[in-house]
C-alpha positions as CSV (number, residue, x, y, z in Angstrom):
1,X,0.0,0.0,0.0
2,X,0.9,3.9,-0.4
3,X,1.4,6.4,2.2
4,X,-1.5,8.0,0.6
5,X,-4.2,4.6,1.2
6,X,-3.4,4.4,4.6
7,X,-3.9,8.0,5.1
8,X,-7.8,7.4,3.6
9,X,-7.9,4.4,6.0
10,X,-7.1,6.2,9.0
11,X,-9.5,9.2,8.0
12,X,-12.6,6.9,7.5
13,X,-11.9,5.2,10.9
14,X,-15.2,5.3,12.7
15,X,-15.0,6.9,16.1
16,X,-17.0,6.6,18.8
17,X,-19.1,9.2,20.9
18,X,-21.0,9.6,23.9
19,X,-24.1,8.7,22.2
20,X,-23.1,5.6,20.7
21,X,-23.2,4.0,24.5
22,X,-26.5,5.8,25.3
23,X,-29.4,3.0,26.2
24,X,-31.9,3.4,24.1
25,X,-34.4,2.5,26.6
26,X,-33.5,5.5,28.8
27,X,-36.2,8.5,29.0
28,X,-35.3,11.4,27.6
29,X,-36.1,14.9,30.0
30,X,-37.0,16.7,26.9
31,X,-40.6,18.8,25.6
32,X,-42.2,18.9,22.3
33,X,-44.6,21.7,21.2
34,X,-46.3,21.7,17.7
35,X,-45.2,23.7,15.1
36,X,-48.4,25.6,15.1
37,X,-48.4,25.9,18.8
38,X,-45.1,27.2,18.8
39,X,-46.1,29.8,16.6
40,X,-48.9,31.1,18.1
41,X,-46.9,31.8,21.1
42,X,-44.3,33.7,19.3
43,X,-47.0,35.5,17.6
44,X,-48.2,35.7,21.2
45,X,-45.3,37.3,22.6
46,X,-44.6,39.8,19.6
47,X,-48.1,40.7,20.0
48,X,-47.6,41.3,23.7
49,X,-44.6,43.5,23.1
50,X,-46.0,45.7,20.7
51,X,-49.0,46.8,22.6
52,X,-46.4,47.3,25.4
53,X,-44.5,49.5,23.1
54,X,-47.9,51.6,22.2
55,X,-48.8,51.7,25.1
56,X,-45.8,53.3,26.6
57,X,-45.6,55.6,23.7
58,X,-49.6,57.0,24.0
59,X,-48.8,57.4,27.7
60,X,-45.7,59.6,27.0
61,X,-47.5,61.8,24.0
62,X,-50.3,62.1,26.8
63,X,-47.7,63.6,29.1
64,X,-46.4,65.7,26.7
65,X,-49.6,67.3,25.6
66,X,-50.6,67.6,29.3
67,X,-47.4,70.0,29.4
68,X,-47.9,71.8,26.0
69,X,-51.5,72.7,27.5
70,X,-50.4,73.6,30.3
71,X,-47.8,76.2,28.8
72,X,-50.4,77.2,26.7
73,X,-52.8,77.9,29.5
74,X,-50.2,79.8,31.2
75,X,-49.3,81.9,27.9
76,X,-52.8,82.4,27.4
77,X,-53.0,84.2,31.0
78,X,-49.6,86.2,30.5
79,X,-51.4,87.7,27.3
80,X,-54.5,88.5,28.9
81,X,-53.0,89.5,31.8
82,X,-50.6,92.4,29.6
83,X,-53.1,93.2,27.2
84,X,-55.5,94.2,30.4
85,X,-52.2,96.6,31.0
86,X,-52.3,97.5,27.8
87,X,-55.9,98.6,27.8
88,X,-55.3,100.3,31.2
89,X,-52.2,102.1,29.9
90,X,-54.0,103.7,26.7
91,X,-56.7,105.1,28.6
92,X,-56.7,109.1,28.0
93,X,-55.9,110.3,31.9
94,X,-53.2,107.4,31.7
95,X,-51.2,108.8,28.4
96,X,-51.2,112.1,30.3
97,X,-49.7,111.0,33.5
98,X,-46.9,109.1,31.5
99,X,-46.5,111.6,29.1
100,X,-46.3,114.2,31.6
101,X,-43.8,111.7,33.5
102,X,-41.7,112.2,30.3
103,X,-41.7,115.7,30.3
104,X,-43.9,115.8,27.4
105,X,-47.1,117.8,27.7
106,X,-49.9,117.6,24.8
107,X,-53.5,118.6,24.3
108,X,-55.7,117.6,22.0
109,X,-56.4,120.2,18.9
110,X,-59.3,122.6,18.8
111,X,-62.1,122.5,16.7
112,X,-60.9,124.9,14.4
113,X,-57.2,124.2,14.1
114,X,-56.2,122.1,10.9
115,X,-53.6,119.5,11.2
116,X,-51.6,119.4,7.5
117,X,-48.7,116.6,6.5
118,X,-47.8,117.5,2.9
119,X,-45.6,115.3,1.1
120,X,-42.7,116.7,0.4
121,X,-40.5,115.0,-2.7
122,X,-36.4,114.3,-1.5
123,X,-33.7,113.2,-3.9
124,X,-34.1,109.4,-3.1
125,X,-37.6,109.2,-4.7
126,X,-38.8,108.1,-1.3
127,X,-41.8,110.4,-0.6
128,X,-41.8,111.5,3.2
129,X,-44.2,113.4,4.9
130,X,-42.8,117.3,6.8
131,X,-43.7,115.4,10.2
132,X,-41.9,112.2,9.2
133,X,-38.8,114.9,7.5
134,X,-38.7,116.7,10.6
135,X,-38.5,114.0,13.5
């Protein structure tokens, strides 16, 4: 024989395991679940899992709107609450005091007088009127 038959005996030499002593008689501690059983649960499971997901989700958008109203409630009052001083501030003894607490003091025109703005043409083809020209 050749090196290279002996090599193909030794290679195909059968060798043994741990299950070739096994009795065959022995139980075996094992479970078996049908395929469509099997699937139903892992359909089961995923099923379970997504709902947790959404759920968790929906209950953290509810949160969040709960906070955007309540900003929004609390804007809502700031703007009521400053145009109330708004209203208060532009009534006619008010825009006296201030003006009067800036040194400005203005009355209101007589029947008679005439208040004129004439436009008045400028280089820059920008029409202005004199009060606008002379501020």
């Amino acid at each position: 024989m050749t090196k290279n038959t002996r090599k193909r005996n030794k290679a195909r030499k059968h060798r043994r395991n741990g299950r070739d002593n096994r009795i065959w008689d022995e139980t075996v501690c094992t479970w078996a679940v049908p395929i469509k059983a099997a699937v139903f649960i892992v359909l089961g499971v995923i099923f379970m899992v997504a709902y947790a997901i959404t759920l968790n989700s929906r209950d953290s958008l509810f949160d969040e709107i709960a906070k955007q109203e309540t900003r929004q409630n609390d804007l809502m009052d700031d703007l009521q609450r400053e145009t109330t001083k708004w209203q208060n501030m532009k009534t006619p003894m008010n825009l006296e005091r201030r003006l009067l607490g800036h040194g400005i003091a203005m009355t209101s025109p007589h029947s008679g007088q005439k208040i004129v703005m004439s436009a008045t043409g400028s280089g820059n083809g920008h029409k202005t009127t004199s009060y606008a020209a002379n501020r």
